[in-house]
C-alpha positions in Angstrom: -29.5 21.3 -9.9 -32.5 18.7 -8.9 -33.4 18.8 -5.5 -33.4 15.8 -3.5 -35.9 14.6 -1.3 -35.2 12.9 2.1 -37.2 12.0 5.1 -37.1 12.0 9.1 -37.7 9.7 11.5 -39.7 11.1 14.6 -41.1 8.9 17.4 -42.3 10.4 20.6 -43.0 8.9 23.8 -43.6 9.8 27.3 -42.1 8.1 30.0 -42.7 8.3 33.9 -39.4 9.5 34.8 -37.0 13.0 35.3 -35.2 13.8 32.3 -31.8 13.3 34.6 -32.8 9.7 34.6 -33.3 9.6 30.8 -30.2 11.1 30.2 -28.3 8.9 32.5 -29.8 5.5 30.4 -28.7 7.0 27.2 -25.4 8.1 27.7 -24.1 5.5 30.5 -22.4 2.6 29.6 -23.3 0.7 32.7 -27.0 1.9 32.2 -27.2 1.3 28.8 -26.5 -2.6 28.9 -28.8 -2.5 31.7 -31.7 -2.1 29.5 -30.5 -2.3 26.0 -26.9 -3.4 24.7 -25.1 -6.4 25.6 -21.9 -4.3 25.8 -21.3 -0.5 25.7 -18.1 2.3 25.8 -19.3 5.5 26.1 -17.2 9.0 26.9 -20.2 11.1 27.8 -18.8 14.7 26.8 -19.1 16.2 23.3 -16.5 14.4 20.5 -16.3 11.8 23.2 -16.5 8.1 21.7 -19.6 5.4 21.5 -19.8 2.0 20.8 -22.5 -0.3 20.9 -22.8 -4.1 21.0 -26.6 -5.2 20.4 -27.7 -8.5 21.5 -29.2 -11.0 19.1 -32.5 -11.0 19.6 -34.8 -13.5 17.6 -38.3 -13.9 17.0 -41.1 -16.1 18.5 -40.4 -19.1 15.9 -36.5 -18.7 16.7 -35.5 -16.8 13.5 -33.4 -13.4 13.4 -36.0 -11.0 12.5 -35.4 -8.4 9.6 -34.4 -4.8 10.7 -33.1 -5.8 14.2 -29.6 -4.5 15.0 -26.8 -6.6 15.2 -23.6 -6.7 15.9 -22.3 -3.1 17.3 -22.1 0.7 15.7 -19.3 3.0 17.2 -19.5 6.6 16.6 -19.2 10.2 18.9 -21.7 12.1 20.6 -21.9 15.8 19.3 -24.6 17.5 21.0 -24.7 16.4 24.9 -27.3 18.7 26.7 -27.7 17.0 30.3 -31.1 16.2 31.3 -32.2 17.6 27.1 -30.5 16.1 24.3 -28.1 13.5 23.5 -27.0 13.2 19.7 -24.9 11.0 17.8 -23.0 10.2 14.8 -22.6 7.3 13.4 -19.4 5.4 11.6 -21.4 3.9 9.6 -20.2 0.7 7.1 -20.7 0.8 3.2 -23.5 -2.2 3.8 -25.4 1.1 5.6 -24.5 3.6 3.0 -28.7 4.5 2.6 -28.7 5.6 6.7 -28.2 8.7 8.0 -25.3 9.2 10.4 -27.2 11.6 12.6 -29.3 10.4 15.6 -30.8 13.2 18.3 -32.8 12.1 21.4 -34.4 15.5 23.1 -35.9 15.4 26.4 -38.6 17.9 27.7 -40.4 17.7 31.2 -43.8 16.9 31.3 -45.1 17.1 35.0 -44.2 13.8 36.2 -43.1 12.3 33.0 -40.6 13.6 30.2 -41.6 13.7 26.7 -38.8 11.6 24.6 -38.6 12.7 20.8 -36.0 10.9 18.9 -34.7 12.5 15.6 -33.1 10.4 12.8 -33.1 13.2 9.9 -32.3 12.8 6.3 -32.9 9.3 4.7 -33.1 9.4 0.9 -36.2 8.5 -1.1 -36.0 5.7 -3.1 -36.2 1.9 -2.3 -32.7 2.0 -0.4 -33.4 4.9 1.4 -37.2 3.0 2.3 -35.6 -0.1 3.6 -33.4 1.7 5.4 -36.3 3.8 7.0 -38.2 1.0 7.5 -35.4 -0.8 9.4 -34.3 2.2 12.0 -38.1 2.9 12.3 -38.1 -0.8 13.6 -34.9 -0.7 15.8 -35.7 3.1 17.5 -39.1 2.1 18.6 -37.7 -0.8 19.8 -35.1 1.0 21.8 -37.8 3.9 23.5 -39.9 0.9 24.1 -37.0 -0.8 26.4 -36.4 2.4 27.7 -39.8 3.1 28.8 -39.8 -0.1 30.1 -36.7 0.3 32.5 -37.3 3.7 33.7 -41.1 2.9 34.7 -40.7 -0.4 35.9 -37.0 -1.8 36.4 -37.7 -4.4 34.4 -35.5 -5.0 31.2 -36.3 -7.4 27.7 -33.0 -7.0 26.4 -33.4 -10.3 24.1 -36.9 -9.7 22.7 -38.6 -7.1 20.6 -41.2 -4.8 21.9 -43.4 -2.9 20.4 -43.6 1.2 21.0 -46.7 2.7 22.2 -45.9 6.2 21.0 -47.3 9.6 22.2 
C-alpha cells in the first residue's frame, strides 16, 4: 500500500493577554465579529455548532485578493479545553475537497502573554493539496494577526489583511 504524504500547518504567536481572554475571542460569537467575522453562531460546548460569515476584504488596488476567505464555513467544535484549546471541524464544500477539516488552536501561559499555536494537520502533497496550503497559510496568519491585534490593543481591521509576525 503506498504511503501518502501530507503536511501541517503551524503558526505560533504570542500575544499580551490571559489565555481566558483568548479563549473567549475564539469561541464567542459576539467576540468573534468583534475582531474577525462579520457574522458568527457559535454553541461553545463540545459537538456544539459553528458558523462563520467572513467579510470581503480587498486589496490596496480594490481587488479580492487570492486565498482570503469568503463567504462563511459552518462546522462543530470537538475539543473545547477552556483557557487551552479550541478545535474544529469543518463541513467543508467539494470546491475545498484538498483542505483538511481539522483546525486546533492551543493556548499556553507565557508570563504575561500566552503562546498561541494553531494546528491545521494533514493537507495532501501535490498541487491541490499546495494551493490549498498556501491559501489557509494565508487566511490563519491573517486571523492570529487580528487577534493579536484586539487582545493587545482594542483595535480591530476586520476589512483588511494583516500580516503575522510569528513567534
Amino acid at each position: 500500500m503506498p504511503s501518502v504524504r501530507t503536511r501541517d500547518l503551524r503558526l505560533t504567536v504570542n500575544i499580551r493577554a490571559k489565555p481566558e481572554q483568548v479563549y473567549k475571542a475564539l469561541t464567542s460569537a459576539r467576540e468573534l465579529c468583534r475582531w474577525w467575522l462579520q457574522g458568527a453562531e457559535t454553541d461553545a460546548r463540545n459537538m456544539g455548532r459553528v458558523r462563520l460569515v467572513w467579510p470581503k476584504i480587498k486589496d490596496k488596488a480594490g481587488a479580492f485578493p487570492p486565498h482570503v476567505a469568503v463567504g462563511e464555513s459552518e462546522g462543530v467544535f470537538v475539543d473545547l479545553e477552556p483557557n487551552r484549546k479550541v478545535a474544529w471541524i469543518w463541513k467543508l464544500p467539494r470546491r475545498r475537497s484538498a483542505v483538511p477539516p481539522l483546525s486546533s488552536i492551543f493556548m499556553n501561559p507565557r508570563g504575561r502573554k500566552t503562546e498561541v499555536t494553531l494546528l491545521h494537520a494533514g493537507f495532501a502533497a501535490g498541487a491541490a493539496g499546495d494551493k490549498a496550503y498556501e491559501g489557509c497559510s494565508a487566511g490563519w496568519a491573517d486571523c492570529l494577526a487580528k487577534l493579536k491585534l484586539y487582545l493587545e490593543t482594542g483595535k480591530t481591521c476586520k476589512n483588511e489583511r494583516l500580516a503575522l509576525e510569528a513567534k
